[in-house]
Kinemage of the C-alpha trace (Angstrom):
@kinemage 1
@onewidth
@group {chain A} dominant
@subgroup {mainchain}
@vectorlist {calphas} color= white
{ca unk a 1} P 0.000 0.000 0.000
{ca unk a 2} L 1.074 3.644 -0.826
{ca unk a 3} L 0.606 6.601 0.955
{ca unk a 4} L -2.075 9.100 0.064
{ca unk a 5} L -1.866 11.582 -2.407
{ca unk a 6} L -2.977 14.600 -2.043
{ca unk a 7} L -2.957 17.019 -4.931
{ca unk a 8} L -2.984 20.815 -5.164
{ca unk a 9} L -5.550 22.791 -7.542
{ca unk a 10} L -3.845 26.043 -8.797
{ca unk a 11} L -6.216 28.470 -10.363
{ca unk a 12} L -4.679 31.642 -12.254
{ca unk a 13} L -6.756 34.629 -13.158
{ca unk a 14} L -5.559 36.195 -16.831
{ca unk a 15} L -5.642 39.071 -17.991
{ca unk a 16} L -7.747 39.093 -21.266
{ca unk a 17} L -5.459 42.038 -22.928
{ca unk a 18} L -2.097 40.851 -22.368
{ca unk a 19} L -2.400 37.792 -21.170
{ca unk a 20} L -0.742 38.124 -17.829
{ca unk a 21} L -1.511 36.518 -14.605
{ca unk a 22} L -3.499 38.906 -12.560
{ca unk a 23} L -1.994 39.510 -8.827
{ca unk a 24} L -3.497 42.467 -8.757
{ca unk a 25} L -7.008 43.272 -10.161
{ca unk a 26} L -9.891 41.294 -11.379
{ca unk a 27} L -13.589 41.626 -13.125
{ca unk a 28} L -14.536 44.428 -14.993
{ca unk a 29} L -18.274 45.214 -16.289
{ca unk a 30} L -19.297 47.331 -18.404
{ca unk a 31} L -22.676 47.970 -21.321
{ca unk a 32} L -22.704 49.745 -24.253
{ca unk a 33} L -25.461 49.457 -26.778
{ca unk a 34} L -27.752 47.184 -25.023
{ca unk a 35} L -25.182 44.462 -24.427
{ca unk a 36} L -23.575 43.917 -21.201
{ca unk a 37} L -19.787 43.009 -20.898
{ca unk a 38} L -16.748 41.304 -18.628
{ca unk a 39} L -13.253 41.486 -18.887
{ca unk a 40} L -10.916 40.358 -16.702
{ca unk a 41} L -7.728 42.908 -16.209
{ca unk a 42} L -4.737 43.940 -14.240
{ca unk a 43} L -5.377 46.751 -11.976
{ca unk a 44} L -3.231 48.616 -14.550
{ca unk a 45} L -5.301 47.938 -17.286
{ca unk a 46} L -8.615 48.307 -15.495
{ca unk a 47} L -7.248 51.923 -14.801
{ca unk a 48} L -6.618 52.385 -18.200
{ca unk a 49} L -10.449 50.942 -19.564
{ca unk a 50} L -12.030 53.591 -16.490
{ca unk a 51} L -9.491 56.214 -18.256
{ca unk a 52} L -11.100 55.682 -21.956
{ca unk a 53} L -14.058 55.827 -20.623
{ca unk a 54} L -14.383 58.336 -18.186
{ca unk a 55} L -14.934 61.527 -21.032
{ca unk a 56} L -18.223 59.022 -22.079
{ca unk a 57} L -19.343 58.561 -18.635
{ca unk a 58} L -19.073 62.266 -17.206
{ca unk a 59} L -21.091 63.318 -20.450
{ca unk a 60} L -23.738 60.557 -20.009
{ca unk a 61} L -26.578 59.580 -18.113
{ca unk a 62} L -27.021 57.384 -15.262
{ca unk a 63} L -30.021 54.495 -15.794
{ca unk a 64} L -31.259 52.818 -13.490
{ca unk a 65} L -32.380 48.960 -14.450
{ca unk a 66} L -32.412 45.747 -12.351
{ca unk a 67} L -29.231 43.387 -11.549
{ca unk a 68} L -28.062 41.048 -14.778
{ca unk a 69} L -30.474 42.896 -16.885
{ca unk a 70} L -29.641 44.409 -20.450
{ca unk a 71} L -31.377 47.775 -21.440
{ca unk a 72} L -33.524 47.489 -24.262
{ca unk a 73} L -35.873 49.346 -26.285
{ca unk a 74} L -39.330 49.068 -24.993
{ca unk a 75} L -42.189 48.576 -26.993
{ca unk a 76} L -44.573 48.422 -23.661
{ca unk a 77} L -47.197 51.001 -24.576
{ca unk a 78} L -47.122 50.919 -28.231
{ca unk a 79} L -49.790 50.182 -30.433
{ca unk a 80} L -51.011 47.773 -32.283
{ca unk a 81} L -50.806 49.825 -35.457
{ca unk a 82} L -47.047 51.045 -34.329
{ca unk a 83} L -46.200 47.399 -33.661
{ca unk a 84} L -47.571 46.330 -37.578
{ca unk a 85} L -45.560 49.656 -39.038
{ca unk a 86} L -42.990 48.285 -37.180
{ca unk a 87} L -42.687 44.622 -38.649
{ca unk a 88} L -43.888 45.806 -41.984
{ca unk a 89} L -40.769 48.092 -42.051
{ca unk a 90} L -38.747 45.106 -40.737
{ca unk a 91} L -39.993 43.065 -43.657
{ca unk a 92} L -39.380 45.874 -46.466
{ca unk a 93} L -36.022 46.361 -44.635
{ca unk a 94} L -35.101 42.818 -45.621
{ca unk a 95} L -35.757 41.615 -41.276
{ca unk a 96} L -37.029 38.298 -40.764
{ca unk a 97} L -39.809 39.245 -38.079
{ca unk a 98} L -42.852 36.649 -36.866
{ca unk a 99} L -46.785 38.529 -37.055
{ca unk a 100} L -47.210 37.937 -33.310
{ca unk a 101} L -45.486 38.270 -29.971
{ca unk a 102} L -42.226 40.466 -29.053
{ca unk a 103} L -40.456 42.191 -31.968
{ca unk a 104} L -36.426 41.896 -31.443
{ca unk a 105} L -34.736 44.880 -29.677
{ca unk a 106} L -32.499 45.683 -32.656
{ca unk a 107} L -35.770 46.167 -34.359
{ca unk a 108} L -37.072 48.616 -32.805
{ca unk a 109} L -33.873 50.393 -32.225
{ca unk a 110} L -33.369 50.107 -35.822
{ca unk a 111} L -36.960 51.546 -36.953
{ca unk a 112} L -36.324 54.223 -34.324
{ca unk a 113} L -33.390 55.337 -35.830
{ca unk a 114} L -34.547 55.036 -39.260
């Protein structure tokens, strides 16, 4: 009979820009355009990514929405006519788009902007 073995689990936290280990640091979030991000930096690099952005965020505006969820359009309050221009300019605008039930967010951004 051997002894026992015992083994040792070594996890290492990299750094997604340069590929470093991170000692210092960790997970960064962040949204832009409706689509929620993580990245996981160097203290360095996270100071760097709040540096690029800071001009953005002193000029925006704060929204409030609950944990884990993405901002999107609303539709909520539309009507039913708005909701058929809506598809019907989806379909002209060569969007795949079903007759009933929630129209896709970049949908209505889209026709919003249009």
């Amino acid at each position: 009979m051997g002894s026992p073995t015992a083994q040792r689990r070594i996890v290492e936290l990299i750094d997604d820009l340069d590929e470093t280990v991170i000692e210092d640091g960790g997970t960064q979030s962040f949204a832009l355009n409706g689509t929620a991000y993580e990245i996981d930096l160097t203290s360095t690099n996270a100071e760097k990514l709040k540096d690029a952005l800071a001009p953005f965020i002193a000029a925006g505006r704060r929204v409030r929405q609950a944990p884990n969820q993405r901002p999107t359009p609303r539709s909520a309050g539309r009507s039913t006519e708005d909701l058929n221009a809506i598809r019907q300019w989806a379909r002209d605008t060569g969007y795949t788009v079903s007759d009933r039930g929630r129209i896709a967010a970049d949908i209505v951004t889209a026709y919003s902007q249009a």
